[in-house]
KEMIMAR-735789 format. One line per field, with one value per residue (C-alpha): residue in one letter; residue number from 1; x, y, z. Coordinates in Angstrom, 2 decimals, decimal comma, always signed. Layout:
BEGIN
aa = (A  ...)
i = (NUM  ...)
east = (X  ...)
north = (Y  ...)
up = (Z  ...)
***
This chain:
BEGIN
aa = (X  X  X  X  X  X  X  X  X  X  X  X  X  X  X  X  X  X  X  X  X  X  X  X  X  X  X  X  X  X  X  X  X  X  X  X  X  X  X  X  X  X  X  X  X  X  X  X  X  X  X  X  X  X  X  X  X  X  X  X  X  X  X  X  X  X  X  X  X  X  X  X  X  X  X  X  X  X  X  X  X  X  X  X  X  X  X  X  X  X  X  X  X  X  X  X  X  X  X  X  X  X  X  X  X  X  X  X  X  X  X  X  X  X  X  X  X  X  X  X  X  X  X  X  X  X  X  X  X  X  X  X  X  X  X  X  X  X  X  X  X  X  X  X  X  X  X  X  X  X  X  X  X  X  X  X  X  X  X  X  X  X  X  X  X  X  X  X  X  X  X  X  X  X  X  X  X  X  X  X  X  X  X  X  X  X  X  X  X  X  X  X  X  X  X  X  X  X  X  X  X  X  X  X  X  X  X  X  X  X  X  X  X  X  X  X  X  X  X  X  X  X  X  X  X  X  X  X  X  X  X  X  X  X  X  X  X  X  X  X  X  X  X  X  X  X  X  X  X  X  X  X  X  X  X  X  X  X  X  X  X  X  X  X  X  X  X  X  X  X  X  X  X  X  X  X  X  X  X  X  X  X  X  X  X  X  X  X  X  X  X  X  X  X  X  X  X  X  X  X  X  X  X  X  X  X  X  X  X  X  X  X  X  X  X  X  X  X  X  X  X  X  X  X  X  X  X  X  X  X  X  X  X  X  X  X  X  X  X  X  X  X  X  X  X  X  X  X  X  X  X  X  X  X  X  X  X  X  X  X  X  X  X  X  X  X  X  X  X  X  X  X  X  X  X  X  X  X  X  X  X  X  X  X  X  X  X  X  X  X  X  X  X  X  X  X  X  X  X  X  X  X  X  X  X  X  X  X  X  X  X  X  X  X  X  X  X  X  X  X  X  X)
i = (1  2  3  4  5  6  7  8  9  10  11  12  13  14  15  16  17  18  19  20  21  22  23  24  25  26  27  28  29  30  31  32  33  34  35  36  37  38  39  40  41  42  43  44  45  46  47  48  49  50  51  52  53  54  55  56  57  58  59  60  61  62  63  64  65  66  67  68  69  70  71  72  73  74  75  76  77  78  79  80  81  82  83  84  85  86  87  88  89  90  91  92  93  94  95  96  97  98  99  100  101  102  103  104  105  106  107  108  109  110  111  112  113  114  115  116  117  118  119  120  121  122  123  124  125  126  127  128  129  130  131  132  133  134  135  136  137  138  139  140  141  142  143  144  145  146  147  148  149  150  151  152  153  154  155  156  157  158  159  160  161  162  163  164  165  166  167  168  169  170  171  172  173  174  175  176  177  178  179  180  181  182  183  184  185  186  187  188  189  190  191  192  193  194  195  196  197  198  199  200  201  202  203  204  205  206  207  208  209  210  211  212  213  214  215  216  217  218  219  220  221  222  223  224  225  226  227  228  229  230  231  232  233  234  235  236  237  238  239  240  241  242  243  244  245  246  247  248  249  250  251  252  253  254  255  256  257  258  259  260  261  262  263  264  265  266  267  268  269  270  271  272  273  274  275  276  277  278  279  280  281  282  283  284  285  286  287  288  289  290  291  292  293  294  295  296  297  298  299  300  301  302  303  304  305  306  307  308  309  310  311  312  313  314  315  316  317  318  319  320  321  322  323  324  325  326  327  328  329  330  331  332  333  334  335  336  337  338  339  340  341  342  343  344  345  346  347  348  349  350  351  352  353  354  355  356  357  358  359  360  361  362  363  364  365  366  367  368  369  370  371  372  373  374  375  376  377  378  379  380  381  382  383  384  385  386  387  388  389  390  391  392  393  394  395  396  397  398  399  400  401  402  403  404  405  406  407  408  409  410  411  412  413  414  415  416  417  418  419  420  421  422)
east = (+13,11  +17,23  +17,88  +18,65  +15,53  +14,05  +16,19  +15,45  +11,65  +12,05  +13,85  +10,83  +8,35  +10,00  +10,93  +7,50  +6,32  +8,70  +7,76  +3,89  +4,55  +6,46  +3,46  +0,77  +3,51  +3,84  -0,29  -0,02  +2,23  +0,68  -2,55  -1,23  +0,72  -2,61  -4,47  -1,60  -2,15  -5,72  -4,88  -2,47  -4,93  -7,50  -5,35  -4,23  -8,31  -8,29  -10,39  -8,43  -9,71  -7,66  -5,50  -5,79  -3,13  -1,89  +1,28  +3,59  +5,27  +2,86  +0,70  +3,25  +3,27  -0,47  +0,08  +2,55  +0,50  -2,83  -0,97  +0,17  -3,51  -5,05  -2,15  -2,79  -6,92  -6,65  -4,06  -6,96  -9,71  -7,68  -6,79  -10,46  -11,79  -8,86  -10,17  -13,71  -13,11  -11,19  -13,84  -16,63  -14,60  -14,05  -17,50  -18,34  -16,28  -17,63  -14,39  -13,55  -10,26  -8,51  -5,40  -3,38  +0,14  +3,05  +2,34  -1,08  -3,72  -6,23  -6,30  -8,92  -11,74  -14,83  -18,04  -17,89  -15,21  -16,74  -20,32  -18,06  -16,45  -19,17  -17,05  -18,62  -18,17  -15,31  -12,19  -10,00  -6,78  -7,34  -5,20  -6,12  -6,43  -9,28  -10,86  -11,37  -11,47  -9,38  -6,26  -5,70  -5,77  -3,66  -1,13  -1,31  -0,85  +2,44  +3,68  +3,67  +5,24  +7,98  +8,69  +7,66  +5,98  +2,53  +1,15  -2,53  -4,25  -7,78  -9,63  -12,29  -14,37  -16,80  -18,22  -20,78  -21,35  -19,51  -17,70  -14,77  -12,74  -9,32  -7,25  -4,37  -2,31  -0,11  +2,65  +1,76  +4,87  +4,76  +6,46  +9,68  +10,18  +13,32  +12,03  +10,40  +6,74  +4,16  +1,28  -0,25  -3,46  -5,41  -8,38  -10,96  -12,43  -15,72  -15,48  -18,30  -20,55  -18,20  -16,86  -19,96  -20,69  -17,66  -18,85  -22,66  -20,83  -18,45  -21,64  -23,97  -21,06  -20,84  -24,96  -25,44  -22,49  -24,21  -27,83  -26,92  -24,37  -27,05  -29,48  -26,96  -24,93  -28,06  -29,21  -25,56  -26,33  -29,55  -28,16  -25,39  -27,46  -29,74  -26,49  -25,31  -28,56  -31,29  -33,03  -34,19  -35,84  -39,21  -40,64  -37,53  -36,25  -39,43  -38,62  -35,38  -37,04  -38,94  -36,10  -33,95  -37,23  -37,92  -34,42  -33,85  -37,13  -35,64  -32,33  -34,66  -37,23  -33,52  -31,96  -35,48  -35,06  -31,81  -32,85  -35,80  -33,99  -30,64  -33,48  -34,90  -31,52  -30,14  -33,98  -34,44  -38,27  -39,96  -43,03  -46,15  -48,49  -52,24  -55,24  -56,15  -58,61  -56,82  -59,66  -59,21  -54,97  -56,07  -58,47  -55,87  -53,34  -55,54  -56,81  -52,67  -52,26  -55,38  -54,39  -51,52  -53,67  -56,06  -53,61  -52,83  -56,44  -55,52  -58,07  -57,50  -59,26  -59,78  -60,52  -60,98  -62,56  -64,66  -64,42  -63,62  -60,94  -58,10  -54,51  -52,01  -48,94  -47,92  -50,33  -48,40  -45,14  -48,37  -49,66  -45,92  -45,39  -48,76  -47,97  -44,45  -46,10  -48,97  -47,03  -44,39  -47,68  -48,59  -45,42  -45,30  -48,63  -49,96  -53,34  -55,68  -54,73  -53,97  -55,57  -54,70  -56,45  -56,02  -56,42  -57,58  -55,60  -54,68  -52,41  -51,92  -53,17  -52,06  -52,06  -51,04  -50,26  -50,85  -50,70  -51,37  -48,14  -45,13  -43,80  -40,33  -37,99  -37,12  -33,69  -34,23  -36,85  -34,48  -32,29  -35,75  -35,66  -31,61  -30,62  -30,72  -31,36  -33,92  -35,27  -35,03  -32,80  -33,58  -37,26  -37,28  -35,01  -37,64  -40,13  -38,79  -37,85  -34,79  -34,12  -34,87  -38,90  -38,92  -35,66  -37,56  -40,65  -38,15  -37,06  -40,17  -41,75  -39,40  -39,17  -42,78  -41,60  -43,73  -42,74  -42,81  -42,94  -42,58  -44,48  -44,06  -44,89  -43,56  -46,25  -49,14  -48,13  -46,86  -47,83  -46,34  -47,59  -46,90  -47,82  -48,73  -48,74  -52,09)
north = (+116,90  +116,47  +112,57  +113,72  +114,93  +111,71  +109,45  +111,36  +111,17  +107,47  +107,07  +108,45  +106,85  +103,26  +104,72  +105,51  +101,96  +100,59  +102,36  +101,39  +97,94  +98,21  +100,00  +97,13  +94,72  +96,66  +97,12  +93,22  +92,32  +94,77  +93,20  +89,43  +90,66  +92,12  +88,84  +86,94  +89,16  +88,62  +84,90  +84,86  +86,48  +84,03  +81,54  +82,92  +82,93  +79,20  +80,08  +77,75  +79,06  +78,51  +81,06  +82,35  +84,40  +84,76  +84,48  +81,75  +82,79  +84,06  +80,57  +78,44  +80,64  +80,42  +76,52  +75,76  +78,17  +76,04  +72,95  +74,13  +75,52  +71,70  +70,18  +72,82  +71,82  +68,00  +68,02  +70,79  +68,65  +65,32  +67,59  +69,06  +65,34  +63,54  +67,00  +65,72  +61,83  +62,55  +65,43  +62,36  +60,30  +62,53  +63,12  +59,42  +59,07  +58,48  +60,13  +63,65  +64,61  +67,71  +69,11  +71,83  +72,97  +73,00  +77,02  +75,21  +76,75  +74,47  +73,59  +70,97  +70,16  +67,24  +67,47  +65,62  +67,04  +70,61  +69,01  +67,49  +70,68  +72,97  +74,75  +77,46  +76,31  +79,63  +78,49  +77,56  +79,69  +80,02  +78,67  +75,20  +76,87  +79,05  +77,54  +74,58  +76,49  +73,44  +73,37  +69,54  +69,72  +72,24  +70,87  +67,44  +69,32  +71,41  +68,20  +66,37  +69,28  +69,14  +65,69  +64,57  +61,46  +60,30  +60,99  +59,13  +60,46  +60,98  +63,70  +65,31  +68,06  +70,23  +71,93  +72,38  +68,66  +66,55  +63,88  +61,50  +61,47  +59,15  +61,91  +60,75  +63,26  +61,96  +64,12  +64,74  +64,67  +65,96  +64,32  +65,55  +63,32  +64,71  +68,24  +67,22  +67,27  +69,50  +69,72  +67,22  +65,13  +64,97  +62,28  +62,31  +59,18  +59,50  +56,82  +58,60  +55,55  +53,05  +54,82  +55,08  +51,48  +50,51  +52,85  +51,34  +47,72  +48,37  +50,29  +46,91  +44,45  +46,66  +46,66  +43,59  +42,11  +44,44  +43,59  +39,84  +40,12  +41,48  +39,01  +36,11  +37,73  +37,33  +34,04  +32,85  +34,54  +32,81  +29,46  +29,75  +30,84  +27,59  +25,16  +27,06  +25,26  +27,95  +25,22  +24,00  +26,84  +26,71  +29,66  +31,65  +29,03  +29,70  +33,25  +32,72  +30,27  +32,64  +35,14  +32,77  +32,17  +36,42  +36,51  +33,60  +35,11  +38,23  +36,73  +34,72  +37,99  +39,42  +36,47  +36,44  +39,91  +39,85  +37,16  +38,67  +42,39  +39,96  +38,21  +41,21  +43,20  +40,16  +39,87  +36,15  +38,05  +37,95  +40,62  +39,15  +41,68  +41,28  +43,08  +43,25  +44,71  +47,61  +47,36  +43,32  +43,81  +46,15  +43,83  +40,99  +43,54  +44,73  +40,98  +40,19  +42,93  +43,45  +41,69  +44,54  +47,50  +46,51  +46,20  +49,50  +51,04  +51,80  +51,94  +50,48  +52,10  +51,94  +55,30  +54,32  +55,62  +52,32  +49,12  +48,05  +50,10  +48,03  +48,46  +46,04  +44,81  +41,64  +40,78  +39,16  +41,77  +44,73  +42,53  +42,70  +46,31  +47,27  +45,38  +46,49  +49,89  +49,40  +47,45  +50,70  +53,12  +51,00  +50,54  +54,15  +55,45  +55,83  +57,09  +57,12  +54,98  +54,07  +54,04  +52,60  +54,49  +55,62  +58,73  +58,62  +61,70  +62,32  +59,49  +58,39  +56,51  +57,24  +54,48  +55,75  +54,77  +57,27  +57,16  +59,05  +58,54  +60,52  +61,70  +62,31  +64,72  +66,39  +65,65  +61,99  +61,72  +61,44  +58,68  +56,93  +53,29  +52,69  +49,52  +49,15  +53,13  +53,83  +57,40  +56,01  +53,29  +52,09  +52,12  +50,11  +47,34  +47,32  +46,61  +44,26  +45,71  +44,89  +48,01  +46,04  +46,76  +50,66  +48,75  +45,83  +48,55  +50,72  +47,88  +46,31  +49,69  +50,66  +47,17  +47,46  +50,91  +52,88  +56,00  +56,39  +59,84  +59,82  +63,14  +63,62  +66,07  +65,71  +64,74  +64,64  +61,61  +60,38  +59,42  +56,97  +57,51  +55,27  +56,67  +54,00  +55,65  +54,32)
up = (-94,18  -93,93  -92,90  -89,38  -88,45  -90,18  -87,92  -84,86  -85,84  -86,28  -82,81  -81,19  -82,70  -81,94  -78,51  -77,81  -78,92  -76,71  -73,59  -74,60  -74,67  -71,60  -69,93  -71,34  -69,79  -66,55  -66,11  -66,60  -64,29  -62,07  -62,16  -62,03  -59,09  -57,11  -58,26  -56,64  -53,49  -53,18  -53,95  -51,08  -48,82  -49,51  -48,69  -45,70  -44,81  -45,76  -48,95  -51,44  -55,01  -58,28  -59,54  -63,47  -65,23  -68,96  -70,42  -70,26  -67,37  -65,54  -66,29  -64,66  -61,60  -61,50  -62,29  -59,22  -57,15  -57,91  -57,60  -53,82  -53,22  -54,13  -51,91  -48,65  -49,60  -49,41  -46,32  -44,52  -45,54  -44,10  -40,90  -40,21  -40,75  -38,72  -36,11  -36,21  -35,40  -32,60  -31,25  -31,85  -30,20  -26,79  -27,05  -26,83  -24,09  -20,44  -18,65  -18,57  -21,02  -20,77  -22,81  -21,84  -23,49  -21,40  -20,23  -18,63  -20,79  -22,03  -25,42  -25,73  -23,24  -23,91  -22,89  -20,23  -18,13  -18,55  -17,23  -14,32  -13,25  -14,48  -16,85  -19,00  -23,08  -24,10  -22,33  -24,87  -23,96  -20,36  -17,70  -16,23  -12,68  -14,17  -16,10  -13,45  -10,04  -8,69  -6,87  -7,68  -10,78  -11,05  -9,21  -11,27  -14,34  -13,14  -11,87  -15,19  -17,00  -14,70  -14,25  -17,65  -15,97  -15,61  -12,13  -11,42  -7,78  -6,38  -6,22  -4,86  -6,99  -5,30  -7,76  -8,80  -7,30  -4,48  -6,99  -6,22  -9,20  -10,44  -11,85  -14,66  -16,18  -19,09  -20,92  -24,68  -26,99  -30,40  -33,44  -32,62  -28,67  -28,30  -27,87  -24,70  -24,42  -25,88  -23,25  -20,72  -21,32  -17,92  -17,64  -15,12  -14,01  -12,27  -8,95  -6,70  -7,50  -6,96  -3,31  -2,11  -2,81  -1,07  +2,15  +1,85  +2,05  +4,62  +6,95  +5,63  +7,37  +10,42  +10,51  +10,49  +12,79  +15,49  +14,73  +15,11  +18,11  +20,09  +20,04  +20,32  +22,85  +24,81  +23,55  +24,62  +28,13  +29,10  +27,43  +30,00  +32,55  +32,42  +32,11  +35,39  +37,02  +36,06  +34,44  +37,38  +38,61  +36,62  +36,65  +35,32  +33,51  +31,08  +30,82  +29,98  +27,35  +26,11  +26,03  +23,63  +21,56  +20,99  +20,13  +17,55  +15,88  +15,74  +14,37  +11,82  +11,02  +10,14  +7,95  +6,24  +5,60  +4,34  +2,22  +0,35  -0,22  -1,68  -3,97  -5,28  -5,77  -7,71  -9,91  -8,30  -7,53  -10,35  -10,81  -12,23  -12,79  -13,12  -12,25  -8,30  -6,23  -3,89  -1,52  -0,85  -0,90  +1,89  +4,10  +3,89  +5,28  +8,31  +8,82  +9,75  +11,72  +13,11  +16,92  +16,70  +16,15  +18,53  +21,38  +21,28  +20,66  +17,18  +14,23  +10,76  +7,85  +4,34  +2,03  -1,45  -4,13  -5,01  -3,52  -7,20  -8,12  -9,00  -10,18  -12,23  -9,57  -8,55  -5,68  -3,32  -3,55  -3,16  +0,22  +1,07  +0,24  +2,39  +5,33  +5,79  +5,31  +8,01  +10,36  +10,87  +10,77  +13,61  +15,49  +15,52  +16,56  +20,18  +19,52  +16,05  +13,79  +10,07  +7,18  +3,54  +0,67  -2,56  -4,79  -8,99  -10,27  -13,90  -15,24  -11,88  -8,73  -5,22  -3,41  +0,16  +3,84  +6,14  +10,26  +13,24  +14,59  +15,78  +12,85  +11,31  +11,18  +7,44  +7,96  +8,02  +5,34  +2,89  +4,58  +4,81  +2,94  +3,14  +5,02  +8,75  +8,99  +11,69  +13,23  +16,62  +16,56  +20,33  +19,83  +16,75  +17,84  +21,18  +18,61  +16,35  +13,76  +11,72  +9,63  +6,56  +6,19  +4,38  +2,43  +0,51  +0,18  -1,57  -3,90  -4,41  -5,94  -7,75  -9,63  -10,52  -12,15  -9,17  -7,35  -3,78  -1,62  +2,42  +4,32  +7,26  +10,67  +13,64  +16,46  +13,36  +11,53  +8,18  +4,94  +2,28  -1,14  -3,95  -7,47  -10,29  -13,70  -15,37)
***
């Protein structure tokens, strides 16, 4: 073999090694390069796993790579926990929070203000106008990402319940405050409670100015009368007498009233239960008010299971409850009568009231045991009554942890039943 063909032999051979070595280099770097793809996409997914390559080169690429992988894990970890405190924390929360970006699509929404506005659970991304079907809110919202201002109003929501609410919308800056802001956080203060409080007070003051300036409007009357020289005409001077008597017993029946439902309300009453006979609670009731019934013709009757069947409740506040009970029955029954009973169901005793009388309307059932509220309002002031009776019942049973129902017909009667878990 002459030396050229030798050399040119030899050139091939080393050029062959060379290209195989750059081949097993290639396939290497070809296969670090798809492991740092599938790396990449894993951490795109948030699946932070370590990264493994040969070669020196290639190692410190893997090495920074891992480094930035345990970095991006511990600041996610930190981020996802910092996430979960402050979800805990709106969750904890009695008022309603909202966040929305500056476009008006929510971004964050607690429990609460979803139960408020009866928002379904998926409306992350939706515009604050959807998402809470209210026009208010929407409007505080805009406002705040115009102005850049807090703006605090009330509000009324309507669905899916009639709710006063204290709206506050702050802006929400990011790091960066000279940006402007980044969204607006709305809170929703619940105030239904507290407003109807106020209106219950403010209808309580004007209740009982007029329930007291009639009866001393007419006390003043008759007193003035008499001074004028009615006194000394007998006969009607004793009426009037009488007159000023009914009404300072009606102002006293009232104050009395007034009195007992302020002691209960504030827990002065005490409730000492022990174990009393129904049957006896019931013939000291119809023993007061028997001289009542029997004016009008009325019977009084007792249906009980046994004469022994007894219940644990404070006797005296159960004589109260009963007569308040029997003396509207009678108040408002013509003809029959009423009758005080019980029923033994399972877990339970009935202990009812139940009349003859005239009945009540389903529309007022409901208002039934609120202050100074009376079917027929000229009737019951005839009678004597002060609005107050149904009002202490209320109280009274529902301090010895009873329940109380009201049925009613018109023209057939109605019957108060008090259910005492056993």
């Amino acid at each position: 073999m002459e030396m050229s063909d030798l050399l040119l032999l030899i050139t091939l051979i080393i050029a062959m090694i060379i290209v195989a070595v750059l081949l097993v280099r290639l396939r290497r770097v070809n296969s670090a390069m798809d492991e740092i793809a599938e790396f990449a996409r894993s951490f795109v997914s948030g699946n932070f796993t370590r990264l493994y390559l040969d070669g020196d080169r290639l190692s410190s690429v893997s090495s920074a790579l891992n480094g930035m992988a345990s970095d991006m894990r511990q600041k996610a970890n930190e981020m996802k926990e910092e996430r979960n405190k402050l979800q805990a924390v709106l969750k904890c929360m009695n008022d309603g929070i909202l966040i929305t970006d500056t476009k008006g699509r929510v971004m964050l929404a607690n429990p609460v203000v979803m139960k408020l506005l009866g928002m379904k659970t998926d409306i992350e991304g939706e515009h604050v106008t959807v998402a809470t079907r209210n026009a208010d809110i929407h409007n505080l919202v805009i406002k705040v990402i115009e102005t850049a201002e807090t703006v605090t109003e009330d509000i009324d929501i309507t669905y899916p319940g009639n709710l006063s609410m204290t709206a506050t919308a702050v802006p929400l800056y990011s790091y960066d405050v000279t940006e402007g802001i980044s969204g607006v956080v709305l809170s929703l203060h619940d105030i239904t409670k507290i407003k109807r409080l106020e209106e219950m007070r403010k209808n309580f003051v004007a209740n009982v100015s007029h329930e007291l300036k009639t009866p001393i409007t007419a006390i003043k009357g008759f007193a003035e009368t008499l001074i004028h020289g009615a006194i000394d005409d007998k006969d009607n001077a004793v009426k009037f007498l009488d007159t000023i008597k009914a009404h300072s017993d009606r102002i006293n029946s009232l104050v009395d009233d007034l009195l007992t439902l302020s002691r209960i309300e504030l827990g002065d009453i005490k409730i000492e239960k022990s174990d009393v006979n129904v049957g006896k609670i019931a013939d000291t009731v119809f023993t007061t008010l028997r001289g009542n019934a029997q004016k009008k013709g009325l019977f009084l009757r007792k249906a009980f299971p046994s004469e022994d069947m007894n219940i644990h409740a404070d006797r005296d506040r159960l004589v109260q409850i009963l007569l308040n009970l029997a003396d509207n029955a009678i108040k408002f029954t013509e003809y029959g009568g009423v009758t005080i009973g019980a029923e033994d169901s399972e877990g339970k005793i009935s202990l009812f009231v139940e009349d003859t009388g005239v009945g009540i309307a389903r529309e007022h059932i409901s208002r039934l045991g609120e202050r100074f509220y009376r079917v027929d309002m000229a009737r019951s002031r005839e009678l004597g009554g002060t609005g107050l009776g149904l009002a202490i019942v209320k109280h009274l049973v529902k301090t010895h942890g009873w329940d109380m129902r009201i049925e009613s017909i018109l023209g057939k009667g109605t019957r108060v039943t008090i259910d005492i878990p056993l």
